[in-house]
N, C-alpha and C positions, 0 to 999 in steps of 0.2 A: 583631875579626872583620872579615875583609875581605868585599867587596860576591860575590864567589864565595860565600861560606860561609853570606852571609844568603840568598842565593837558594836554596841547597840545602836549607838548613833550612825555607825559605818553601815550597816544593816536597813536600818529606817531610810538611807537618802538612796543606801542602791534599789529600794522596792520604790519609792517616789521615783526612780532616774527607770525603770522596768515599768509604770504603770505609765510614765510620759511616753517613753517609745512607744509600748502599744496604742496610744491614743495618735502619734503622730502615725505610724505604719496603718493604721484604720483613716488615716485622713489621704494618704497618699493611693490606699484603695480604693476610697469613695473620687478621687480624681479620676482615677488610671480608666476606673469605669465611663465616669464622666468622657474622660476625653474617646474610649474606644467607642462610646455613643456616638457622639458627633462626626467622628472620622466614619463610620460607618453612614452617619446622616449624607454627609458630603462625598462619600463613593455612591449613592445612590444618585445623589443630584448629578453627577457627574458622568455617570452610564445614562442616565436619562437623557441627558444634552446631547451626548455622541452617539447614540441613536436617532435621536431625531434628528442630527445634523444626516446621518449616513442616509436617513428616509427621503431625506429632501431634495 
């Protein structure tokens, strides 16, 4: 392997190791949402409750 063919090859696995991160950084965004969903579900249920405990 001539110094051409190791830079092509070095080239090619850093855009597969650049096209992997952004698929991973897009999977940890669709989480982060996920979870600030939920946490917002469950601060709601949770003000609900402590109201109606404070009503009663």
């Amino acid at each position: 392997m001539d110094a051409s063919q190791w830079l092509t090859s070095f080239s090619l696995s850093f855009r597969s190791c650049q096209r992997r991160n952004r698929e991973q950084v897009r999977w940890h965004e669709d989480l982060l949402h996920h979870a600030e969903q939920h946490f917002e579900g469950v601060c709601e249920v949770m003000e609900s409750i402590f109201l109606d405990q404070s009503n009663e």
